[in-house]
N, C-alpha and C positions, 0 to 999 in steps of 0.2 A: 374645276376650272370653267368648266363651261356654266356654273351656274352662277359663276361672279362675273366671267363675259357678257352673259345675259343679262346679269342685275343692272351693269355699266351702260348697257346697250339700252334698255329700256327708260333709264336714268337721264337718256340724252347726252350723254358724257364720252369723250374717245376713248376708244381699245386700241391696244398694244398690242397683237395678238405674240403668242409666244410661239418658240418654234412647234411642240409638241400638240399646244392646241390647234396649228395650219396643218400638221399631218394627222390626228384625227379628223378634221373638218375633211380633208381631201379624201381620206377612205371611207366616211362616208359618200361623200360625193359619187364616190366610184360606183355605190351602188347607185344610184337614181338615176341611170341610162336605161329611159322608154325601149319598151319592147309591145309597139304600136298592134294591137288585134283586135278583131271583132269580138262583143262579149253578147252572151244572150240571155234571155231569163224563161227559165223551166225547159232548156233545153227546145224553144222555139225558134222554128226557121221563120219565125212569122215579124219578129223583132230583132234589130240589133243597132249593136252601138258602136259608135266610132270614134276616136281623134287624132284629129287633125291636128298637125305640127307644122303646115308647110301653106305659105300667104297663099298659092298657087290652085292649090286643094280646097283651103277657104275660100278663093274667088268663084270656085266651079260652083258654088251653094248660093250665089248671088240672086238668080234668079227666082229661084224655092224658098229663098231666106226673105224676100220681100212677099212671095205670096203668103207664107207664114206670118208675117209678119202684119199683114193688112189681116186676114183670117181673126187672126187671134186679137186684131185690135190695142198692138201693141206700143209701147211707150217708147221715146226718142233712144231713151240708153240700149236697147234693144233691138236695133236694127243695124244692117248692115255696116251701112257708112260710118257711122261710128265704131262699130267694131273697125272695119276698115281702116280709117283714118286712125282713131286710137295706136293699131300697131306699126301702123309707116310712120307716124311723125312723134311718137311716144315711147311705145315699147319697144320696138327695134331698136331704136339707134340707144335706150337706154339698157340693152343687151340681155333682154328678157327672154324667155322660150310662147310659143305660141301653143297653147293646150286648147283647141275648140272640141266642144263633145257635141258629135253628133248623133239622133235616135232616130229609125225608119222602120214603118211600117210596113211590110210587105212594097218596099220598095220607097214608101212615100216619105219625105221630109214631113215629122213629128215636134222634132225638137231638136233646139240648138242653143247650146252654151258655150261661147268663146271666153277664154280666161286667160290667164299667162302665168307662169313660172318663172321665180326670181327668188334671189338671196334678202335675207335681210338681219346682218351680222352674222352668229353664226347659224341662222335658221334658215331652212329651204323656207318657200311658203308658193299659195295659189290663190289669186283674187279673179275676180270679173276682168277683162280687158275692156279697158275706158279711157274716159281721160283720166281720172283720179281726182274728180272734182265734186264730190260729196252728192253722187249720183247714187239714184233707188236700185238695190239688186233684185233681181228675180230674173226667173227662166220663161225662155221664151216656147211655149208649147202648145199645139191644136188643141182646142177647145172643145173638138170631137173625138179625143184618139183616149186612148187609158191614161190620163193627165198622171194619178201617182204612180202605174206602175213606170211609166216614162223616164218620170221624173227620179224615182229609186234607182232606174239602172245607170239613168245618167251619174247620180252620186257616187254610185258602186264605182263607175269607172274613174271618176275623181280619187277617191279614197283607194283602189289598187293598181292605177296606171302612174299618176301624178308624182307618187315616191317624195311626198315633201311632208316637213315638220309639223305643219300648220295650215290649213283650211283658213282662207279668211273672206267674210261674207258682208261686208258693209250696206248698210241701212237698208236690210231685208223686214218688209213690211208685216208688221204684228199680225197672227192668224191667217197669212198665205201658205200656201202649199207647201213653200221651199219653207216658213218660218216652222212648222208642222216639224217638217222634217228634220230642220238641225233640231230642235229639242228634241227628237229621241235619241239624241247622242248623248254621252257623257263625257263631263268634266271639261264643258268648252266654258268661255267667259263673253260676257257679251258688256253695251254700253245702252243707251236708250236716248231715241230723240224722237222729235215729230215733224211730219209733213201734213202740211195746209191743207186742205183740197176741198174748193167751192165748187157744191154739189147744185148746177141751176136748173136742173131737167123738173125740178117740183114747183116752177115761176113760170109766169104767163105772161108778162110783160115787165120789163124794164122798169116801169115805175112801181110795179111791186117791189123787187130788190130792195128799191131806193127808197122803199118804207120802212122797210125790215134795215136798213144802216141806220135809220134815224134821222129826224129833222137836223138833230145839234151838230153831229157829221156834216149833212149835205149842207148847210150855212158857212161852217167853216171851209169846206171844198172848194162853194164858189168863192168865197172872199180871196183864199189863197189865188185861185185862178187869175182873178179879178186881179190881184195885187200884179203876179206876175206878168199878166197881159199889158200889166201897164211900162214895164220895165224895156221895151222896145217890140221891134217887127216878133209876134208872138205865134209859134204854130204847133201843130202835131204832123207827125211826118209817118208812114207806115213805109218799111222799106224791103223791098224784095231783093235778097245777095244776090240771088241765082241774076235775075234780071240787070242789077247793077250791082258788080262784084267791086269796084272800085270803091265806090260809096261806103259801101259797104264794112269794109275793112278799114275804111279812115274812122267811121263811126267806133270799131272794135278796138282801132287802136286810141281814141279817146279815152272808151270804157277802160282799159287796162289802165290808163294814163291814172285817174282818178283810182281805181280801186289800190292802187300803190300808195297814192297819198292817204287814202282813207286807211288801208292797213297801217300806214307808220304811226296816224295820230292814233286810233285805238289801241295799239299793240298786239294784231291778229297777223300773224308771217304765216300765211299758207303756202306751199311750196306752188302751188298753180296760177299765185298771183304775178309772180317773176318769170315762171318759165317762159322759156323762148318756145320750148316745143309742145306746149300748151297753146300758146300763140296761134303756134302752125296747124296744130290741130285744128283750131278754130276756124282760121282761114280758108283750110281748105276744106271745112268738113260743110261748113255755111253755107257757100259758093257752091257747092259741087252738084251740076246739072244731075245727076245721076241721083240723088236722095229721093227715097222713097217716101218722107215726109217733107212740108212745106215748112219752112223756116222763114221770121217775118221780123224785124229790128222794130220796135217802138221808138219814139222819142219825142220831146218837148226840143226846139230849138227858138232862140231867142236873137233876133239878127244875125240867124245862120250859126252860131251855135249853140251845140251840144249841152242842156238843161240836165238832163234826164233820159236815161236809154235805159230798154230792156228788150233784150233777145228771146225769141219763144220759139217752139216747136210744134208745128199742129199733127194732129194724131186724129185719127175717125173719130175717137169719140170724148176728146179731151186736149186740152193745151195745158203743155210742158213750158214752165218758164224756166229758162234756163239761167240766168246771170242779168246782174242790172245794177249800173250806179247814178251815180249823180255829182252832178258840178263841187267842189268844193272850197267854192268860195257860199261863205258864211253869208251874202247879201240872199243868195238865190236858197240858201237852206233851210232859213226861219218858216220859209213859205212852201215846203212841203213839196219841189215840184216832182221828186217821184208817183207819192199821192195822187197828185193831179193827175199826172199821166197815168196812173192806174184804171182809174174812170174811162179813158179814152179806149184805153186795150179793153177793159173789159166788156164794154159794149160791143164791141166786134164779138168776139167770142161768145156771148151772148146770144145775138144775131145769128151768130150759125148754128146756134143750139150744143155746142159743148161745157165739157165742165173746165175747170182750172185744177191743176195740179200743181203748187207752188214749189215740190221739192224741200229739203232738209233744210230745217229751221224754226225757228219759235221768234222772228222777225214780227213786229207788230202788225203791220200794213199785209201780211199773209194773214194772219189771226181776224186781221180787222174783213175784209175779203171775202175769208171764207165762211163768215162768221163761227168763227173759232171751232167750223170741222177739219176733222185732222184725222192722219195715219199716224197709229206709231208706228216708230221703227225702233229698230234694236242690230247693234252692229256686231257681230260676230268672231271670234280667235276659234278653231277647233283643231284641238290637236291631235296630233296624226302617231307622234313618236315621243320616247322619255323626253327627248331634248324638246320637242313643242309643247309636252305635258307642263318641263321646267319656265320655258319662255311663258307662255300664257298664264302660269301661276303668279310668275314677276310681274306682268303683266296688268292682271288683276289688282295685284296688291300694289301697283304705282297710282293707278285711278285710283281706288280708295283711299290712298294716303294725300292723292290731290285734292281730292273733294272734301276731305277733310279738313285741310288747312285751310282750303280755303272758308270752309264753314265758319275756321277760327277765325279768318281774318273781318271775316264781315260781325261776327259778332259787336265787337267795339264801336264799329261805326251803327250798329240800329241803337246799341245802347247810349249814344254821344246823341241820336237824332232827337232817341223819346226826351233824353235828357235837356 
């Protein structure tokens, strides 16, 4: 029963659940009541490990979690207010558990991993606490402290605190620490993609860049600009939320406005394009004078509107772009004005001497960018019990039956092209 539930469940298809399979699901259940304690390793008073279940507990780490967090020179998903915001305007109200693991040194904040606990069919499971917006994982850990043994106990206490199906690890970065680690597991399933990331610390000036993209590039660039400049009052705009939260949020609520139209015409339904508590997340996570990173709106507007926008995250020693669309009307689309605006951010960013992290994707204008350096990543199922062994195995074998057909379907169309 439970492995046809799964099949259905992983299928996209509704379940029925029967009576027999809710009171097995519920005695399970019965077991995965947290029995919260400090764990140690080799029996040292010198480490230990904690989690945290309770917002209130999480907020006491605010202060440690931002020193950490600049220390370690860490990335936008990584910090507090995202944690923060994540669980008031996402995971709470969507009736999640709050699981943050924390690791100290002889008293000091080493490490911290916020995540949450949730159902998914008939499977417990535990991810990152985020938005759920196709954000990079990893753990946030001192750069001076024992990074693996840390980072092992933090796992340990995932895998005997946690009591869930399924470990899930989305777009954990090829040859880090945490990717190290899940491979010495077995029999998890994972998926693969890549993130951008323009490496400028090896350029000396801006018109080097701009030699390495190429004349035929920077011709087409201007001309697109040129075309657009001509289509009325034409500008770039850089916008600070915290400074003007008003602004702000009419901008984001543009961006949504379009990413809806543009997922209907391609047929991409990500659940974070509609959400309302994605939204809020945004809102208030942007705005929020307390962020320990700078947050900056890009944009092209054209007689006061909205061309082209892209939201970014500045970090010590890198910008996070986070989310970005574009007008979609088809006059302003031929002429590339994301591109354009690309040019505009990246000089800045430049300027202060970081690098870019584009985040998950194989998007051309990333590729093009960074010139075609990249992370991989690789997305993570590891299962914890028979019934997560069962799911992950269905799991597995629905992506490869996808990738499959779809291999099929493109076949006839390269053969009708050469034809």
């Amino acid at each position: 029963m439970y492995f046809l539930n799964s099949l259905l469940l992983l299928a996209d298809q509704p379940v029925k659940p029967t009576v027999q399979l809710k009171k097995n699901v519920k005695r399970l259940r019965s077991l995965m009541d947290l029995e919260m304690k400090a764990l140690d390793i080799n029996g040292s008073a010198d480490r230990n490990c904690l989690v945290i279940t309770d917002l209130s507990q999480m907020a006491e780490l605010e202060g440690e979690w931002n020193a950490l967090w600049l220390k370690a020179q860490g990335s936008f998903y990584q910090s507090y207010s995202v944690a923060y915001h994540s669980w008031v305007e996402i995971s709470e109200p969507a009736g999640r558990s709050l699981f943050c693991v924390v690791v100290r040194e002889k008293g000091k904040l080493v490490l911290v991993s916020p995540l949450v606990r949730y159902r998914n069919g008939p499977c417990s499971m535990v991810r990152p606490l985020g938005p759920d917006a196709a954000q990079t994982t990893d753990v946030l850990v001192d750069p001076e402290s024992k990074y693996q043994e840390n980072l092992r106990l933090a796992w340990q206490a995932i895998e005997r605190l946690s009591k869930v199906d399924i470990v899930r690890m989305p777009f954990v970065k090829v040859g880090s620490h945490l990717d190290q680690l899940i491979n010495s597991k077995r029999n998890f399933a994972s998926e693969l993609d890549i993130a951008p990331f323009a490496d400028l610390q090896d350029l000396k000036s801006w018109d080097e860049y701009a030699k390495i993209i190429g004349a035929n590039s920077r011709q087409q660039l201007n001309r697109k600009r040129k075309r657009l400049s001509e289509m009325g009052a034409f500008e770039f705009i850089e916008v600070d939320p915290v400074a003007d939260p008003t602004y702000a949020v009419e901008l984001m609520e543009w961006m949504f406005a379009q990413k809806k139209i543009w997922s209907e015409r391609v047929g991409k339904h990500g659940p974070w394009i509609t959400s309302q508590d994605y939204r809020n997340f945004m809102y208030k996570w942007i705005t929020d004078p307390n962020n320990i990173q700078m947050m900056r709106i890009y944009a092209i507007v054209i007689d006061k509107v909205p061309i082209a926008m892209k939201l970014a995250s500045y970090c010590l020693s890198h910008m996070d772009l986070i989310i970005a669309a574009f007008h979609s009307d088809p006059k302003y689309a031929k002429y590339s004005p994301g591109f354009v605006l690309d040019e505009f951010w990246m000089k800045i960013v430049f300027e202060k001497g970081l690098n870019v992290d584009f985040g998950a994707g194989n998007e051309a204008y990333k590729l093009f960018w960074s010139r075609n350096v990249k992370n991989d990543l690789a997305s993570y199922h590891i299962p914890q019990t028979l019934i997560g062994n069962t799911a992950t195995g269905l799991w597995r074998l629905k992506r490869e039956t996808m990738a499959h057909l779809a291999e099929r379907r493109k076949r006839p169309v390269e053969l009708s092209n050469a034809a």
